[in-house]
One Martini backbone bead per residue (centre of mass of N, CA, C, O) as a GRO file, in nm:
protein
   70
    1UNK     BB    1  -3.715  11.560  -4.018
    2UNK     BB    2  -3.956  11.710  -4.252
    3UNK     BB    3  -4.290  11.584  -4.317
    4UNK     BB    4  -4.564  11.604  -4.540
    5UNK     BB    5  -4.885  11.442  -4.497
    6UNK     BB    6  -5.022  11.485  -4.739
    7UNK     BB    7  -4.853  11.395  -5.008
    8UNK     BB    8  -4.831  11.151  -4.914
    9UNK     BB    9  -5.132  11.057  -4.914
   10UNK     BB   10  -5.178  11.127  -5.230
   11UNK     BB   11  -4.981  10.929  -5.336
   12UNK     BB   12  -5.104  10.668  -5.233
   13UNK     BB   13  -5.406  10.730  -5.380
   14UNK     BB   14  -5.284  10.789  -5.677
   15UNK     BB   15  -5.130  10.479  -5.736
   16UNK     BB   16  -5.311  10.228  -5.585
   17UNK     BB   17  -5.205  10.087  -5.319
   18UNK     BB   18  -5.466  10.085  -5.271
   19UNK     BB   19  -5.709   9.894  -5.246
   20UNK     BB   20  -6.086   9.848  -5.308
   21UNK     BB   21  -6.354   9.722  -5.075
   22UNK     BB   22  -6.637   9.828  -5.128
   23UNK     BB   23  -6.662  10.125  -4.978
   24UNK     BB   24  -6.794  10.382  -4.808
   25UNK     BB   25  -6.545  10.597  -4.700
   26UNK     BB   26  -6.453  10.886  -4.502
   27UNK     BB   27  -6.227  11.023  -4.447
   28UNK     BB   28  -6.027  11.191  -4.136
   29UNK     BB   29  -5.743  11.068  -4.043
   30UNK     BB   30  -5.409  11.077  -3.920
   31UNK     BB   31  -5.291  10.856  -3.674
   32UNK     BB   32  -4.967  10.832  -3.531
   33UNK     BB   33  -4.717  10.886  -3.681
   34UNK     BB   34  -4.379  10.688  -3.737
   35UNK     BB   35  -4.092  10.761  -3.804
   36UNK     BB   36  -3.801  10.572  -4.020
   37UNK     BB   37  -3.445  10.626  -4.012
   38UNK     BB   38  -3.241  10.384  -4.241
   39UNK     BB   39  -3.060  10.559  -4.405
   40UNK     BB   40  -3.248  10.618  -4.657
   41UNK     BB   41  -3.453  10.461  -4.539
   42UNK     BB   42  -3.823  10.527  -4.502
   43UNK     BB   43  -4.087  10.520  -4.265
   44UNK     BB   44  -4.445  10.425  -4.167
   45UNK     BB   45  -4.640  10.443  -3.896
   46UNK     BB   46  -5.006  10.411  -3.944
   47UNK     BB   47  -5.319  10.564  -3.874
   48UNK     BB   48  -5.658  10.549  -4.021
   49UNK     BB   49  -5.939  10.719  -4.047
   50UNK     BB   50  -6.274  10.600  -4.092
   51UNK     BB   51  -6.621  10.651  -4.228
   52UNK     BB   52  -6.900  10.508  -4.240
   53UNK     BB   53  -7.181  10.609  -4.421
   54UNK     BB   54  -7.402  10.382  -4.358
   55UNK     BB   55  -7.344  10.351  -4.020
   56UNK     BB   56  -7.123  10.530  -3.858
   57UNK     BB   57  -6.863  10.390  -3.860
   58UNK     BB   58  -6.571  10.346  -3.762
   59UNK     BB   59  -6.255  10.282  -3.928
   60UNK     BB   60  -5.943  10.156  -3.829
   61UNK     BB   61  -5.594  10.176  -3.992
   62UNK     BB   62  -5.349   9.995  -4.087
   63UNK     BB   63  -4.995  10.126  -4.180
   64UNK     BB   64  -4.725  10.030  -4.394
   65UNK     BB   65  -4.465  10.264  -4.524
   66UNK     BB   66  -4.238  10.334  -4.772
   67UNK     BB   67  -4.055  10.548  -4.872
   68UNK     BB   68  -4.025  10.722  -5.230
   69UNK     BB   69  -3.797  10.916  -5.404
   70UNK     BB   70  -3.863  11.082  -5.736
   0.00000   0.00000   0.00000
């Protein structure tokens, strides 16, 4: 199965299922996605790289994600 990276993110940020947490981050980079499926249902485990504009600091995020076919 090929998955393409960008629209997954795309939707993820489009739908607001990320809540802002109040910072300015500047997205960097998707980092070793682990795609899971089982019968129809696809899962993915993620970590986001984002740089902080403010201090200048790395915060590196994980996502559990299940995706869905609409």
């Amino acid at each position: 199965m090929e998955i393409n990276i960008s629209p997954l993110l795309f939707q993820i940020m489009s739908n607001d299922s990320l809540k802002s947490i109040g910072k300015d981050y500047i997205f960097v980079e998707l980092m070793n996605p682990v795609f899971n499926q089982k019968d129809n249902q696809v899962t993915v485990s993620v970590s986001v790289k984002y740089l902080d504009s403010q201090t200048k600091a790395v915060q590196i995020s994980q996502f559990e994600l299940m995706l869905e076919k609409k």
